[in-house]
N, C-alpha and C positions, 0 to 999 in steps of 0.2 A: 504493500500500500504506500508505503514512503516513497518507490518509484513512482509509482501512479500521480502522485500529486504532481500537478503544474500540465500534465499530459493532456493535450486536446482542450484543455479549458475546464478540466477536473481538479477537482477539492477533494482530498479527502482530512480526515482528522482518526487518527487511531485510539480509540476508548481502552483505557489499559484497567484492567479490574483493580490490581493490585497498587493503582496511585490513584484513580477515578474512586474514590469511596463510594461517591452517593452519584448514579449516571441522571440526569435529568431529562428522562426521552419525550417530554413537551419541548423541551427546548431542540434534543436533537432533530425530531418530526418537523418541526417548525423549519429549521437552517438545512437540511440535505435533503435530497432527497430516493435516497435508499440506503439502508441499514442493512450493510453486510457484513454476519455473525459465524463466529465457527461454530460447528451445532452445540446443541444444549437439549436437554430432557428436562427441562425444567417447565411444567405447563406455566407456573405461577408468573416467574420470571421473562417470561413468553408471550403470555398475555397482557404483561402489564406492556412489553415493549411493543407487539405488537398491535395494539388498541391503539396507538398515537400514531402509531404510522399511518394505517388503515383512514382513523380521521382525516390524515392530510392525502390523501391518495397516494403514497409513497412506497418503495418496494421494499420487502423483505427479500434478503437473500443470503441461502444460507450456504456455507460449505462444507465440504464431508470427504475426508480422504479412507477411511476406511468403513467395512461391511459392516456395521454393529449389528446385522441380523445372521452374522455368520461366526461371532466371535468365539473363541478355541478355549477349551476348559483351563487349557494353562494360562490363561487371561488374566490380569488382579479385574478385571471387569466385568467377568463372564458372568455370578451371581446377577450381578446387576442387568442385564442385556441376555440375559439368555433367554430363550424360548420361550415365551407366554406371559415372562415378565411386566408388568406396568409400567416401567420406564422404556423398554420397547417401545410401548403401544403408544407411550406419550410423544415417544422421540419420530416413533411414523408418522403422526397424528400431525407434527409439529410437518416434517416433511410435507405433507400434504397442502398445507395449509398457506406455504410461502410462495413467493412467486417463479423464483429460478432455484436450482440446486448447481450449485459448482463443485466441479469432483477432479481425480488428477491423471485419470485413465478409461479408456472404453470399456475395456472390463468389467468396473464398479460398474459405471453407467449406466449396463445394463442389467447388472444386479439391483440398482436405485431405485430404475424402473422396475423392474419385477416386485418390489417391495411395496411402492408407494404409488401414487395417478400421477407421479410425472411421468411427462410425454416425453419426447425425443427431442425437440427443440427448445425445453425448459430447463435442457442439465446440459449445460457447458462444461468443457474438458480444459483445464490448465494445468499440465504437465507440471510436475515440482521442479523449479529450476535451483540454483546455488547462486547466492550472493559473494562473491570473490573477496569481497573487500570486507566481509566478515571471518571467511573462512580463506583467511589470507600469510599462512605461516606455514611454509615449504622446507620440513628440515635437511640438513644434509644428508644423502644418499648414505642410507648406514649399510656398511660391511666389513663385517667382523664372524668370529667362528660362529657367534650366539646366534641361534633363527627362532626367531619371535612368531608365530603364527597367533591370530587374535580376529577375535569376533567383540564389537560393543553395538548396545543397542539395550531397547529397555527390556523390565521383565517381562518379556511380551510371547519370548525365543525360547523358551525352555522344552517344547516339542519338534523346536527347529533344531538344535544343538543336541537333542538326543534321536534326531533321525537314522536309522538304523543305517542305512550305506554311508551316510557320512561318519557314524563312528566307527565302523570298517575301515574305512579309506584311512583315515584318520590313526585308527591301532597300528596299522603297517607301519603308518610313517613314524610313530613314536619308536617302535618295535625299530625300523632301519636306522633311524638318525638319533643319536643321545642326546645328540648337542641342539634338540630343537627343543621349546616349551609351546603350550598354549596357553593362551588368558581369553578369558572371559570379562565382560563390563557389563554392568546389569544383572546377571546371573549366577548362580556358584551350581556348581552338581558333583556332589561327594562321591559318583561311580567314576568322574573324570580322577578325583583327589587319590583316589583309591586305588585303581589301576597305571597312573602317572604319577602318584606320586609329588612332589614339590616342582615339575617341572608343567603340575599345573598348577596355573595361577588362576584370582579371580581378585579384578579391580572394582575401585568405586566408579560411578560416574556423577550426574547431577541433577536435578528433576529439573534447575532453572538452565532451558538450551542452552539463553547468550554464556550465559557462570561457564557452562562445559565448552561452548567454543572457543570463548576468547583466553580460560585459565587452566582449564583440566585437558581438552583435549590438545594442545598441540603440545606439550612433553609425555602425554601417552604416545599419539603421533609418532615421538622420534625412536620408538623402541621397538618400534615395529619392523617387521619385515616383510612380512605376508598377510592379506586381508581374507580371510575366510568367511563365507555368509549361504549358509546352509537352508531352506529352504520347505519345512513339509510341503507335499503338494494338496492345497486344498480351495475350496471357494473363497476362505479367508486372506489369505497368503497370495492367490491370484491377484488378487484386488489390489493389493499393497504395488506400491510405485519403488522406479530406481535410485533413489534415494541416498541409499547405503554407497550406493558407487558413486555420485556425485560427488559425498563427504569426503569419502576416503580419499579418491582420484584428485582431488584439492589438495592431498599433501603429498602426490605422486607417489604412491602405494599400491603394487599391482594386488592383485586379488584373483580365489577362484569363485566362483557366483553359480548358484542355484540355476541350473537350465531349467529356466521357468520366463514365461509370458515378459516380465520386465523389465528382465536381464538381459533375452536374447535380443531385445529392443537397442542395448547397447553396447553389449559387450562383442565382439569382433573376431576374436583371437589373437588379435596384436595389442589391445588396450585390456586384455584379461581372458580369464578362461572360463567357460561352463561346465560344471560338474553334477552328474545327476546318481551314476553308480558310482560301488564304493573303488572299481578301478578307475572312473572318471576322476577322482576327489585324489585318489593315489597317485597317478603319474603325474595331474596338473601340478597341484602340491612338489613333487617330487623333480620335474623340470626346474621350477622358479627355486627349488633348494639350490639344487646341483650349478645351478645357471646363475651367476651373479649378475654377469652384462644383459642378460634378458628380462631379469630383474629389475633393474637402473630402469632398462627401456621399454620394457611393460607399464612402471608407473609414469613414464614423459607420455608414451600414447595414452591414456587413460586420464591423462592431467589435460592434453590439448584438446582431447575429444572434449573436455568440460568445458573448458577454456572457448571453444569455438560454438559448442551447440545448445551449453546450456546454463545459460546466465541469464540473471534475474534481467536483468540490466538492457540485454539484449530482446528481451520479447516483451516487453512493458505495453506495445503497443493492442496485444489483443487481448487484454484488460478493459483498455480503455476504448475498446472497438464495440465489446461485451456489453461495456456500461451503457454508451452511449446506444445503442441496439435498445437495453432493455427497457430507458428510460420514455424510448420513444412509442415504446407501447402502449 
């Protein structure tokens, strides 16, 4: 949104919860005109925002990057959003109810629709791009004997990181190489501690993003070696955007990536590899060990593909193409 503003003759103003104490949406209703929210299950909170807009004939629009009708028992969210739930039924209801839905892949999209009465031309697609100048700290090319293999990401992965061919793939290589460890961010799993031993690790991260980008992740960053991002194959997992590669490939870190839907979207073979069996997960692994030069130049493609296709910076315009479209409705 902070690119958005000034674009085409667009205003925006960003409502932050956590310094906005008290939001006054007569006033917001009044001075803009749409109220674009990341979702919420909150009917209460919903309708109060809602009711002021609706007075001024102004849009609701909401955004949604993941299925919550598909959410994975390993979820901290899943109680809440599972099957039959009331916070469901409030958060479809809520869906229903607004004028557009903005999501970050075709795949949700039509999951969205299957969910809720939006139509096809009411849920816009805006891919997650990376902001550079946030995720702006490129350590030096580490090589030394230590091989650091590492997955972060939130509690979210705990059926992804015990998916059975990646911890196949994964035993081999502990089993052939001594001098490699893995860590974990967000997650710990005592069969990893227990079978590796201290050569598995398990870091902290941080619930507030900017805290982990600008303080904790770029000295996790420099100890890295290899990006690993394992994958269950499910509706829920589909849904999810490439994300994980954009971060990493911002600090030129090659990686092996889930052959799934939005990986294959960009991953190549020369900016990283796909791994779906546990010998995919073995040899990809087992090249970028053995291979240092391939390594270096695994994460430079994988840094330029970001660098050239996918920056915030760089597509601001069909934001403001979106806006201007919906408002003319």
């Amino acid at each position: 949104m902070s690119h958005l503003n000034g674009v085409d003759g667009i205003e925006t103003y960003i409502y932050d919860a956590t310094k906005d104490e008290k939001t006054d949406w007569m006033e917001v209703a009044e001075k803009y005109d749409a109220i674009y929210f990341n979702y919420t299950a909150n009917p209460w909170g919903f309708a109060t925002m809602g009711a002021f807009a609706r007075a001024r004939g102004k849009k609701l629009i909401l955004d949604l990057d993941d299925s919550l009708w598909n959410v994975m028992p390993d979820n901290p969210a899943y109680k809440v959003y599972q099957k039959g739930s009331q916070t469901l039924t409030d958060f479809t209801a809520i869906c229903n109810e607004v004028d557009y839905v903005t999501t970050t892949n075709d795949y949700l999209k039509h999951v969205i629709m299957d969910h809720t009465n939006k139509g096809f031309n009411q849920i816009k697609i805006f891919p997650n791009y990376i902001n550079l100048s946030l995720w702006n700290h490129i350590p030096p090319f580490k090589n030394d004997n230590q091989i650091t293999l590492s997955h972060f990401g939130s509690t979210t992965h705990f059926i992804d990181l015990l998916e059975p061919q990646f911890e196949m793939g994964m035993d081999k290589i502990m089993k052939e190489y001594p001098n490699v460890k893995f860590q974990t961010v967000g997650s710990f799993f005592a069969k990893y501690r227990h079978k590796w031993g201290q050569r598995y690790e398990q870091a902290w991260g941080d619930s507030d993003i900017y805290k982990w980008i600008k303080d904790k992740m770029p000295p996790f960053m420099e100890n890295i070696d290899i990006v690993v991002v394992p994958l269950a194959e499910n509706v829920y997992t589909r849904c999810k955007s490439s994300i994980k590669f954009l971060e990493a490939s911002s600090y030129k870190k090659p990686g092996v990536w889930q052959d799934i839907r939005q990986y294959r979207e960009v991953v190549d073979g020369t900016n990283g590899f796909l791994a779906s069996k546990a010998k995919h997960w073995y040899r990809a692994i087992k090249r970028l060990i053995d291979d240092v030069e391939l390594r270096r130049k695994m994460g430079e493609e994988a840094f330029k593909t970001v660098e050239s296709d996918w920056q915030m910076k760089d597509n601001v315009q069909q934001y403001a193409d979106f806006f201007h479209e919906a408002l003319d409705k």
